[in-house]
C-alpha positions in Angstrom: 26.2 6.0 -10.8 23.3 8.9 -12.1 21.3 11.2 -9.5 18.6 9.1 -10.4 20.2 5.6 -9.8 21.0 7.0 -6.5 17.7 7.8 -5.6 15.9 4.7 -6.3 18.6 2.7 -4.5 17.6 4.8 -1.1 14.2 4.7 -2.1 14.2 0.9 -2.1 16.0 0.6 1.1 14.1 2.2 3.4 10.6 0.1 1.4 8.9 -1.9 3.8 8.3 -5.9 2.9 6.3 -6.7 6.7 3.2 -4.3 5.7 1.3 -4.2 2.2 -2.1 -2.2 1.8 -5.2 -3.9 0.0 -7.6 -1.9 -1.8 -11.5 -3.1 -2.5 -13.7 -2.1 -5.0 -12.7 1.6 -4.5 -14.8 3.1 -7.2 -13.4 6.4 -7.1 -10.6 7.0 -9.4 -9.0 10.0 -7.1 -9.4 8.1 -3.8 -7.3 4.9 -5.6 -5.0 7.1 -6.7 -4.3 9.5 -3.7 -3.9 5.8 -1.9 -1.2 4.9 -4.0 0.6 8.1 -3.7 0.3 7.6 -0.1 1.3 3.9 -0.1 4.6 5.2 -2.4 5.2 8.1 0.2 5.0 5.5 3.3 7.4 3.3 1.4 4.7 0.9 1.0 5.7 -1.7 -1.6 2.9 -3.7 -2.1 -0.5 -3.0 -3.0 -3.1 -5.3 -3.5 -6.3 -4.1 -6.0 -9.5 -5.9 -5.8 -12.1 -5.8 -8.2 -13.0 -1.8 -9.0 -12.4 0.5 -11.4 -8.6 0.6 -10.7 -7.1 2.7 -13.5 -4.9 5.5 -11.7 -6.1 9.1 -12.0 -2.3 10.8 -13.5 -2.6 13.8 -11.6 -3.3 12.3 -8.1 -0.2 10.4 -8.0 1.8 12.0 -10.0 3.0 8.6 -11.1 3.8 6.6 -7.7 1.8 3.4 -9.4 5.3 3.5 -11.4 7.5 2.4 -8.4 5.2 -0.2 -6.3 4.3 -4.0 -6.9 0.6 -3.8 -8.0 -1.1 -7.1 -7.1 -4.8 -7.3 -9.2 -7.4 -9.8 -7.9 -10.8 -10.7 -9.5 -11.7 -11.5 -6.5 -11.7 -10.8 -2.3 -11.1 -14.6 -1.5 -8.5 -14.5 -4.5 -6.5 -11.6 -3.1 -6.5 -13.4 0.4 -5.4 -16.4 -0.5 -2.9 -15.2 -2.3 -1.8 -12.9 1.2 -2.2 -16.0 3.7 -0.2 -18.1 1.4 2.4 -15.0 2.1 2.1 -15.4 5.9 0.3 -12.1 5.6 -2.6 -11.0 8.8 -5.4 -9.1 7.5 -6.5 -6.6 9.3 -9.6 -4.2 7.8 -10.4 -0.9 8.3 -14.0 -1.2 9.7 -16.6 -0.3 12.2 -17.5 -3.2 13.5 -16.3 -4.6 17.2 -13.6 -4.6 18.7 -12.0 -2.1 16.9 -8.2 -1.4 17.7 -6.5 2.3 16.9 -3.3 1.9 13.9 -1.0 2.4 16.8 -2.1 -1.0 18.3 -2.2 -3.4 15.2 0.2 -6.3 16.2 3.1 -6.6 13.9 4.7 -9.7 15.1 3.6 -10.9 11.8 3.6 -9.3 8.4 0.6 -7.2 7.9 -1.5 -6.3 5.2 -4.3 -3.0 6.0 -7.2 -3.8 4.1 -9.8 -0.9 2.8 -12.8 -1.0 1.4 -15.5 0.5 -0.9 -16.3 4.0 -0.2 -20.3 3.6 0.7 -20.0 -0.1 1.8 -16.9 -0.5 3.2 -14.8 -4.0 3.2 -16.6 -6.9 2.0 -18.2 -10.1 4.2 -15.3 -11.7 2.7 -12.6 -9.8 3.7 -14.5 -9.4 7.6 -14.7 -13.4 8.0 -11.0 -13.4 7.3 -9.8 -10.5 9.0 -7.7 -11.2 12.1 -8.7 -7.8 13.8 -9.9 -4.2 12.9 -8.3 -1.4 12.4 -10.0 2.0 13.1 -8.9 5.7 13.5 -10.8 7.4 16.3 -12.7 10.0 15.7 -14.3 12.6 18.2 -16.1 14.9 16.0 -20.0 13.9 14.9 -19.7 12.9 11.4 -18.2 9.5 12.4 -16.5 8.3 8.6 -13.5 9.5 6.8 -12.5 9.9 3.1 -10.9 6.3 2.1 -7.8 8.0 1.0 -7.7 9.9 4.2 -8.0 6.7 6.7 -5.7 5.0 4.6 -3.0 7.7 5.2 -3.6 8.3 9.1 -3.8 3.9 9.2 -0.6 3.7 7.1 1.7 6.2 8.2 1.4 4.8 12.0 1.7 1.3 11.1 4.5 1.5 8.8 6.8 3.6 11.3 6.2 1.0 14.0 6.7 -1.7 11.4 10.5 0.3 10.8 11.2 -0.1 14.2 11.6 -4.0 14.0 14.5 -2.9 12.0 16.0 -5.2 8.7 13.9 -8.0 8.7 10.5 -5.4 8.0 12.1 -3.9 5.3 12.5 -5.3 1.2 15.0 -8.4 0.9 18.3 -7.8 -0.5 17.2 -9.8 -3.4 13.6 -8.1 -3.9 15.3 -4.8 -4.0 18.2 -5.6 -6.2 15.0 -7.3 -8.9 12.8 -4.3 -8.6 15.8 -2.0 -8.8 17.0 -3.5 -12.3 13.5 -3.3 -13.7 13.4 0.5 -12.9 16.3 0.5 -14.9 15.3 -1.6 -18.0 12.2 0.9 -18.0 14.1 3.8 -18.0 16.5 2.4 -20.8 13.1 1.4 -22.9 12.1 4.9 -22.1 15.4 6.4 -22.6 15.3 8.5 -19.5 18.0 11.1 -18.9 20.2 9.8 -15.9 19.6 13.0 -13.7 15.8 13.1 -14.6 13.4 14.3 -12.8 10.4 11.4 -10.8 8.0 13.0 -11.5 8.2 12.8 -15.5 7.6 10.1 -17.7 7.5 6.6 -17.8 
């Protein structure tokens, strides 16, 4: 098996199936993609886009939209149903009361972190169906963070407590094994080198 076989097989095993990320009307093309390259980092799997302007800057994430499950939604009540039909919780990033910190978000369910749009935040929509909110605390005076930037700090804590659970958090045998074949049609479309290099094309 190629360097490059090798890698996507570890890759996939250590991605996470018990928490996906949810992206709203982010307008920003750098803050979408510096969230995917986060997501891809995390070994986040699945992201869900709603509505926006959702066309990946290349240089931001270096092409980690490559190697995740990219859910599009017209819609915030499309990309929930769509989530609670999956046995997902939602829980948004938000202000509003009562917050909890990342570190407390329950995972005895799966979980998916939703964000939302950079001056308006998550949509009445997604608020009337959260089942909590999520928010990193903050003790200086300017009391918001970049999109991007909450997303990581939300992310990274969540997912390593989601690890902890062991197996049944992580991809199913069978998820991993479809996703890893269509890497490898890709490559073979794109007639990748074996030993290439992830951050190069497709």
């Amino acid at each position: 098996m190629s360097r490059r076989s090798d890698r996507q097989r570890q890759a996939l095993d250590q991605r996470l199936g018990h928490v996906r990320v949810a992206m709203e009307s982010v307008y920003h093309r750098h803050n979408v993609s510096a969230v995917l390259r986060t997501c891809e980092g995390m070994g986040i799997h699945h992201v869900h886009l709603v509505e926006g302007h959702f066309k990946p800057s290349r240089g931001p994430t270096r092409g980690a939209e490559r190697w995740l499950a990219l859910h599009h939604h017209p819609s915030a009540e499309h990309a929930i149903a769509e989530l609670r039909a999956a046995g997902f919780a939602i829980w948004v990033a938000d202000f509003a009361e009562p917050p909890v910190p990342p570190e407390a978000v329950p995972l005895d369910r799966p979980v998916c972190l939703w964000f939302g749009a950079e001056l308006v935040g998550v949509s009445p929509e997604a608020r009337k169906a959260a089942d909590g909110v999520v928010t990193v605390p903050m003790w200086g005076l300017a009391q918001s963070l970049n999109v991007s930037v909450a997303c990581g700090m939300t992310v990274r804590a969540v997912a390593e407590r989601a690890r902890l659970r062991g197996p049944q958090a992580m991809l199913s045998e069978a998820e991993k094994a479809a996703t890893f074949a269509a890497w490898t049609a890709r490559d073979a479309d794109y007639r990748v080198a074996p030993d290439a290099e992830f951050t190069e094309a497709p």
